[in-house]
C-alpha positions in Angstrom: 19.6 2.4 -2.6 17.5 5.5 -2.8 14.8 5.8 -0.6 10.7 6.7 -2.4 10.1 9.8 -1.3 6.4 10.4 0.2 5.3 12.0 3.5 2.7 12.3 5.9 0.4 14.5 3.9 0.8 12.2 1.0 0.3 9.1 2.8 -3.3 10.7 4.2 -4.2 12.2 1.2 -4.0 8.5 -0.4 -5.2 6.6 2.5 -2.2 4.0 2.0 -1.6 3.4 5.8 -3.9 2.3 9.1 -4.3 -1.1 9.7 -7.6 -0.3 11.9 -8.8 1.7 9.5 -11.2 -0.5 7.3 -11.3 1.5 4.1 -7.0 2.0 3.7 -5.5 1.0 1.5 -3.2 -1.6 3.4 -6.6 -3.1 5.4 -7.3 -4.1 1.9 -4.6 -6.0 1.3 -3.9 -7.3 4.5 -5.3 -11.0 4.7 -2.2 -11.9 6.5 -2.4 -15.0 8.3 0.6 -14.1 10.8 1.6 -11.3 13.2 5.0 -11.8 11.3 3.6 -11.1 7.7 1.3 -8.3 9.0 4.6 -6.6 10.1 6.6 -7.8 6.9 3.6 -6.0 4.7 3.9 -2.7 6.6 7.3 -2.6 6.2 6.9 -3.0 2.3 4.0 -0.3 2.7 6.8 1.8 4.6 9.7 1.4 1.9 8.3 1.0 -1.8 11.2 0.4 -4.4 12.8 2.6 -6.9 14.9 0.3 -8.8 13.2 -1.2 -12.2 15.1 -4.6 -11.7 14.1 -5.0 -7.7 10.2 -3.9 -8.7 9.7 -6.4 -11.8 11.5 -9.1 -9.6 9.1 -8.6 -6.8 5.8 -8.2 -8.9 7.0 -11.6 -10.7 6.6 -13.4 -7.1 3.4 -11.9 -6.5 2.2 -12.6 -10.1 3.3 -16.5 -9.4 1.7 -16.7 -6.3 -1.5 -14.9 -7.8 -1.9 -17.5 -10.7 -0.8 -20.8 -8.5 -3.1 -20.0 -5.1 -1.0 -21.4 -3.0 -2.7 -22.5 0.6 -0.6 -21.0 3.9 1.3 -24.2 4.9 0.6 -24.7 8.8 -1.9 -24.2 10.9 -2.3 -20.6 12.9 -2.8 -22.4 16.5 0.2 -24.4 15.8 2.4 -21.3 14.5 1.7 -19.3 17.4 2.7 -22.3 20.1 6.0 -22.7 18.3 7.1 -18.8 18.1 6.1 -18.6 22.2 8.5 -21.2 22.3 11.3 -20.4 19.9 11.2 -16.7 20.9 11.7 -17.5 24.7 15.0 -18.8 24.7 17.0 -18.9 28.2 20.4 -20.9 28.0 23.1 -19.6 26.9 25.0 -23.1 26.8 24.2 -26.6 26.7 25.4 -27.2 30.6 22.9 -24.1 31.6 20.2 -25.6 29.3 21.0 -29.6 30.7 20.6 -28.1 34.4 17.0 -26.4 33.3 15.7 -29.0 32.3 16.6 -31.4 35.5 15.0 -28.8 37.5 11.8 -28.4 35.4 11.8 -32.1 35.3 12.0 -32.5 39.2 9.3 -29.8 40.0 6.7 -31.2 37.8 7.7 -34.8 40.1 7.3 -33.1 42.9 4.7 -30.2 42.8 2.7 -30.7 39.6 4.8 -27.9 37.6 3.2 -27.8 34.4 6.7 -26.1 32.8 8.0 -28.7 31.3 5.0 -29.7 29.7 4.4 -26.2 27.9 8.0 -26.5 26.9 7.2 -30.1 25.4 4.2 -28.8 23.8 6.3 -25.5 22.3 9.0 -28.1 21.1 6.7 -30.0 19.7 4.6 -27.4 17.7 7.8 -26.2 16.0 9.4 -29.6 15.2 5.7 -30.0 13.2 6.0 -26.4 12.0 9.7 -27.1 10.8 8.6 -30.2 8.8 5.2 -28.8 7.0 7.8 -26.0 6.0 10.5 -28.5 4.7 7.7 -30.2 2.8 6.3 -27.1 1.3 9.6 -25.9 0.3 10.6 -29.0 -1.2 7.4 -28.4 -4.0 10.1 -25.6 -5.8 13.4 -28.1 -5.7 12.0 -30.1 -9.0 10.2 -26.6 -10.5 12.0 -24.7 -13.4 14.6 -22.7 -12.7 12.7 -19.6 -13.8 10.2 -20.1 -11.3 10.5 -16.7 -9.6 10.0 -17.8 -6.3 12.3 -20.9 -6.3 15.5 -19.0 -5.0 14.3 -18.2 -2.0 12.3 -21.9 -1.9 15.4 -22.9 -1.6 17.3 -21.0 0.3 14.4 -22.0 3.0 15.7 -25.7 2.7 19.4 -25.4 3.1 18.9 -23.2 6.0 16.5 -26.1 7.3 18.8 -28.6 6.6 21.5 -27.8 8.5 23.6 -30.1 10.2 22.8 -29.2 13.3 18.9 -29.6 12.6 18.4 -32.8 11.0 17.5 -34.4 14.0 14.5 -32.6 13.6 13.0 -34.8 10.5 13.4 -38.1 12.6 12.4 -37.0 16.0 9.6 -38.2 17.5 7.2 -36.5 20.4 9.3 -34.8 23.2 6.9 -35.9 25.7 8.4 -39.6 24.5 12.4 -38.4 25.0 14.9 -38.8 28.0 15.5 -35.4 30.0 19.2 -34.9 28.4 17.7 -35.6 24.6 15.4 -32.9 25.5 17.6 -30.2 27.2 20.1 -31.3 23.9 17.1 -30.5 21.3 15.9 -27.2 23.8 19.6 -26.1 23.5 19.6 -26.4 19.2 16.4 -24.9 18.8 16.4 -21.9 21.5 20.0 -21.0 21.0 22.9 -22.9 19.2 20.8 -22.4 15.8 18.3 -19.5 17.0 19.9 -17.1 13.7 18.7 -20.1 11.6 15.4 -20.2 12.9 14.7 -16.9 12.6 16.1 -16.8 9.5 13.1 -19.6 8.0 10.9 -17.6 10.4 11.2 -14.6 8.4 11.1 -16.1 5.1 7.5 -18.4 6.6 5.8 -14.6 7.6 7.3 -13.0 3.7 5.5 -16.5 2.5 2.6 -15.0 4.1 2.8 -11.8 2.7 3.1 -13.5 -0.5 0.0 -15.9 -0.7 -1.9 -12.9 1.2 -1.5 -10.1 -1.0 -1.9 -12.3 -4.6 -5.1 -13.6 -2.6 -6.5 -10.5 -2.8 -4.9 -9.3 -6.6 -7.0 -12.7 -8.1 -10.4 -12.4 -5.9 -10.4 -8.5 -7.5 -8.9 -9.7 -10.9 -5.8 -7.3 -10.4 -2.3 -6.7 -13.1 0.5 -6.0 -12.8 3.2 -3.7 -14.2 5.5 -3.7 -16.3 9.1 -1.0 -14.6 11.2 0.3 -17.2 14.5 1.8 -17.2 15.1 4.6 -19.2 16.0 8.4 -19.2 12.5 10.4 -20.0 9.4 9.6 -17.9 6.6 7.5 -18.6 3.3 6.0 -17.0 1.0 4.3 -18.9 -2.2 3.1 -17.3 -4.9 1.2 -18.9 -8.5 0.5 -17.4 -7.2 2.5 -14.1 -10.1 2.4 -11.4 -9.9 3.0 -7.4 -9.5 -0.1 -5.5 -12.2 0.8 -3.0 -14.9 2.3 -4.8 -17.6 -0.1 -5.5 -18.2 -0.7 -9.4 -15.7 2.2 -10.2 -14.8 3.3 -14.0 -11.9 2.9 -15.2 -9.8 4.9 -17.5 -6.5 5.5 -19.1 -4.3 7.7 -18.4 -0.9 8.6 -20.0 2.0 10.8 -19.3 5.1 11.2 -20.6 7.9 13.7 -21.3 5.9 15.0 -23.8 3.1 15.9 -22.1 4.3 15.5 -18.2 0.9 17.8 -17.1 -3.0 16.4 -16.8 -4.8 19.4 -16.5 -8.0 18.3 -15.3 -11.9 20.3 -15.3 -15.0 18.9 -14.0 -18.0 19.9 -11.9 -18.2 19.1 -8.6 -18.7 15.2 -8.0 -17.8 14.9 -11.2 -15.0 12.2 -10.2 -11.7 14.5 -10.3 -10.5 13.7 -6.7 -11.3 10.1 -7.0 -9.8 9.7 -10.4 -6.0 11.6 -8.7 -6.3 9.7 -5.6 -6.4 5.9 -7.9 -3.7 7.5 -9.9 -1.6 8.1 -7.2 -2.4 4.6 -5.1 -1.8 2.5 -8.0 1.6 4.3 -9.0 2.7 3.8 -5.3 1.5 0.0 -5.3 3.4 -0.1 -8.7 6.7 0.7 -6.7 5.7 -1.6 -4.5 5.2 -4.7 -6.9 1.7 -5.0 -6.0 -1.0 -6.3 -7.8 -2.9 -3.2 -9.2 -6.3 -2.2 -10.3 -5.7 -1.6 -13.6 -5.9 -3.9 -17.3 -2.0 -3.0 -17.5 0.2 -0.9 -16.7 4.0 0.5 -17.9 6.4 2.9 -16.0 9.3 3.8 -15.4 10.3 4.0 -11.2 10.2 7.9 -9.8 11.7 8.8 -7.1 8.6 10.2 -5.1 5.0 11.6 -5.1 3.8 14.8 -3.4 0.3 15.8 -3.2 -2.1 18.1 -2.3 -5.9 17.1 -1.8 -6.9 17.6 1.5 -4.9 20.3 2.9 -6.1 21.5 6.1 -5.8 25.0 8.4 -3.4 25.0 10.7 -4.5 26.2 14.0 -1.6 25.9 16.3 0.6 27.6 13.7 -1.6 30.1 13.0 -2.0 29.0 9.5 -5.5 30.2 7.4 -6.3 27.3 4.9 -5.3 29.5 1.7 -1.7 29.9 3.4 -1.8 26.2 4.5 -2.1 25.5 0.7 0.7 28.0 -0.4 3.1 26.5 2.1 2.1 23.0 0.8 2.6 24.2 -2.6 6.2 25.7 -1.5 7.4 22.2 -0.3 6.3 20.8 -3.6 8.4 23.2 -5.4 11.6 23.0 -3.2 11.2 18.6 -3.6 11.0 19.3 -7.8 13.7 21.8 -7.7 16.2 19.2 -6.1 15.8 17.1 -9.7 14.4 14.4 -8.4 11.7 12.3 -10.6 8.5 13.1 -8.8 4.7 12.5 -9.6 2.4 16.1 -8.0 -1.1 16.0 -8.0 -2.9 19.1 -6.8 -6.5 19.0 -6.3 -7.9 22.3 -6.7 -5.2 24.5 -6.2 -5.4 28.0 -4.2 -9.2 27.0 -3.4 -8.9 28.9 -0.2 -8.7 32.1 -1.4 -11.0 34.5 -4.1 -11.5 33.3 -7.6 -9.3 36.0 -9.4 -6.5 35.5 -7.1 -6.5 31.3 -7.6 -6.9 31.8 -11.7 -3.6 33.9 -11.4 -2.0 31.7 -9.0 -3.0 28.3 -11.0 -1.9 29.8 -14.1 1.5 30.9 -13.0 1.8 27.8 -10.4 1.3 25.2 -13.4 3.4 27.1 -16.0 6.2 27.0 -13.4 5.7 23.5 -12.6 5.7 22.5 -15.9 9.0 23.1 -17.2 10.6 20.7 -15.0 9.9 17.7 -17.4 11.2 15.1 -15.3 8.5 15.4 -13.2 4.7 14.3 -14.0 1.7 16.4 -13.2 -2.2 16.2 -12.4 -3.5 19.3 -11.7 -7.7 19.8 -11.0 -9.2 22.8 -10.8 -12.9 24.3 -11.3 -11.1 27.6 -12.7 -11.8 26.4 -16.3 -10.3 30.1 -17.3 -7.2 28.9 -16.5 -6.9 26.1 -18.3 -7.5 28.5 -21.2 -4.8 30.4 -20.7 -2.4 27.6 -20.3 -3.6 25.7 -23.4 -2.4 28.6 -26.0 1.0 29.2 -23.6 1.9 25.6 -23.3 2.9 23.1 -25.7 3.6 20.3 -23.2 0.3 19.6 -21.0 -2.8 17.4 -21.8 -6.2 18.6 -21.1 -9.1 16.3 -20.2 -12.4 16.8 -18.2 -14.7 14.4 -16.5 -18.4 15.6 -18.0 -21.9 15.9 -17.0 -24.9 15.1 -18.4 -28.5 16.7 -17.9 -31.4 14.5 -17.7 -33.8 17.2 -17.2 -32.6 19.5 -14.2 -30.6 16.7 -12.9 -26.8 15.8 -13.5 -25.5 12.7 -14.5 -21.8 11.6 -14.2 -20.1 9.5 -16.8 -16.2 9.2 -14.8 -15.2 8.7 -18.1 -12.2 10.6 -19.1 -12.9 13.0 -22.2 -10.3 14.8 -24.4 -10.8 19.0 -23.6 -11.5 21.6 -20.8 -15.2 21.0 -19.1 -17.4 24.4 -19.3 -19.9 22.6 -16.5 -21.5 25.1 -13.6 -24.2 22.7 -11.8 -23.9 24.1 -9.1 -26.7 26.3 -8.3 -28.9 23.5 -10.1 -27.7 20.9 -7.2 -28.5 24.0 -4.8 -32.0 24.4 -6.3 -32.5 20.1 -6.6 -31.6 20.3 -3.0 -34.5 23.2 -2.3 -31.8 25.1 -0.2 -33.1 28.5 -1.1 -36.8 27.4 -0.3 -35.6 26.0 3.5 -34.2 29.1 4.6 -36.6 31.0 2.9 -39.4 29.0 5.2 -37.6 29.1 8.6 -36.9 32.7 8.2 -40.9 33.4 7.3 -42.5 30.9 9.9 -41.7 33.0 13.3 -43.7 36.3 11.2 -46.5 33.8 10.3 -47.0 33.2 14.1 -46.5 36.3 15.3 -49.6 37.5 13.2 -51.7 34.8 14.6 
């Protein structure tokens, strides 16, 4: 299986990761209810998918959860008492488990020991977890057989009807049983069958995972998409808005092998770096099977994305922020030489440096870029020059601008896509709205003003 490429500069540049940081991208799915399905949804945040089959598979569980609202089965208080339990095994055989128990049950008659009783309570808590699980599962046994998530429904019930657990559906309180039922029941649960156990464990916190992220795909009224397998590149996005910007715009964007470069214009605010960075977190969620912000959605699975939005100086290295950029740019190059299927989005490229050197360098950067047609492109850029240039050398790139509008001496922004190359410069009337010119102006005349008193 091939692994998504992505790496650290990406991940930031998107704000995928960070489960203490409120505005990622994973805080805003994660609604998990356990540790277990917190852990489960970082690893699918750690190792998106590349296959079309695996992806549509996936986002069909997620869609069926989304459209059934499914409750989490068991209680969290309960949950927790049971894994302290399970996951604290000590026997290794029944004889070592049998003595254990006569000891425990001898301390507490002779000095109180509350042991045994926490171990009752554990046993318990999971023979109540175990049967709330049995009866949820049983829901998918008499469901049709296209029911996406009925497989693994049950697989869940044979695994929790194994011979050796069945005792588990007519047992009644532990507190109630003889010492030896107990150390024979300690010894199934804690050992004999612990593979089992963790087995329906993992599949209870993926069940989490499940009902947590669909949660949040129907309170935001998310799709889904649609992976397809075939040779030239495609993603098609409809109504495509960022998931965390309040009452965003949407718009659609489309690339194919046709036209495998956005070049994008805009004045500043204008929406560029907002509309690339809900590009690339939807297309990564896509791999993913997530529900996305988007009316619909068709692609086929890359193998990567690279990008470069907020590329900072390197100070250790010795690194200026125009030759941070260029090495950034480098990496890109030497990942879309190797033939890999790749989505690049550079935000402003070579803004480090003076305006005739970045027009050169975007030009000849882009053209180069370009050619390699399995790969996909959204290039920014305020350098509107360039984009120029490239539209009477290059038959294969799309040009679109996010426009301004003037009411008077003020902008307006639309974040609606438009078909063209923007010819905007605001910004020396956001300078003058901001009375920049007129602040310095005063702190540099005041100290004169008093001197002459």
């Amino acid at each position: 299986m091939n692994n998504f490429q992505i790496d650290r500069q990406t991940l930031e540049d998107l704000n995928l990761l960070g489960k203490y940081k409120s505005n990622s991208i994973f805080s805003l799915f994660n609604r998990t209810v356990t540790k277990g399905g917190e852990t489960a949804l970082e690893r699918m945040f750690l190792e998106p998918l590349t296959d079309a089959v695996k992806i549509n598979a996936r986002k069909r569980i997620f869609d069926f959860f989304q459209r059934e609202e499914f409750q989490f089965p068991v209680e969290k208080d309960e949950l927790d008492t049971a894994e302290q339990y399970l996951t604290n095994g000590e026997a290794r055989s029944f004889a070592a488990s049998m003595m254990n128990s006569f000891k425990r049950k001898a301390m507490k008659l002779i000095a109180n020991d509350q042991e045994l009783e926490t171990l009752q309570l554990g046993m318990n808590a999971s023979i109540s977890l175990f049967i709330k699980l049995e009866s949820f599962f049983r829901k998918f046994d008499s469901m049709e057989v296209t029911c996406p998530y009925r497989t693994i429904a049950l697989k869940a019930l044979e695994l929790l009807h194994d011979k050796g657990l069945e005792w588990i559906y007519s047992a009644g309180s532990m507190s109630e049983c003889g010492t030896a039922a107990f150390a024979r029941y300690d010894y199934r649960l804690r050992y004999a069958y612990a593979s089992q156990i963790n087995e329906v464990l993992g599949l209870l916190y993926e069940l989490d995972l499940y009902i947590a992220v669909a949660k949040v795909g129907r309170e935001r009224g998310f799709s889904f998409a649609e992976a397809v397998i075939q040779d030239e590149t495609i993603i098609n996005m409809s109504g495509l808005y960022h998931p965390t910007v309040p009452n965003a715009v949407s718009n659609d964007v489309l690339i194919d092998h046709r036209s495998n470069l956005i070049f994008l214009t805009g004045a500043n605010m204008a929406g560029k770096s907002t509309l690339m960075k809900a590009f690339g977190v939807t297309l990564y969620l896509a791999h993913m099977g997530f529900p996305l912000p988007v009316s619909s959605m068709l692609f086929t699975p890359i193998d990567g994305i690279y990008t470069s939005i907020n590329v900072p100086d390197n100070l250790n290295m010795g690194y200026s922020h125009f030759y941070a950029e260029v090495k950034r740019v480098k990496d890109v190059a030497l990942a879309v030489s190797s033939g890999k299927r790749l989505a690049v989005i550079f935000d402003e490229l070579f803004k480090g440096t003076n305006v005739k050197d970045a027009y050169d360098a975007t030009v000849a950067v882009t053209e180069a870029f370009s050619k390699h047609r399995r790969c996909i492109y959204i290039v920014s850029t305020h350098i509107m020059e360039a984009g120029v240039t490239l539209r009477e050398t290059c038959d294969n790139m799309k040009f679109v601008y996010l426009p301004t509008l003037l009411h008077g001496s003020t902008p307006v922004y639309t974040y609606r896509l438009s078909e063209g190359i923007s010819d905007d410069r605001h910004g020396m009337m956001i300078i003058n709205n901001e009375r920049i010119i007129e602040t310095i102006r005063k702190t540099t005349e005041q100290p004169r003003t008093q001197q002459t008193l």
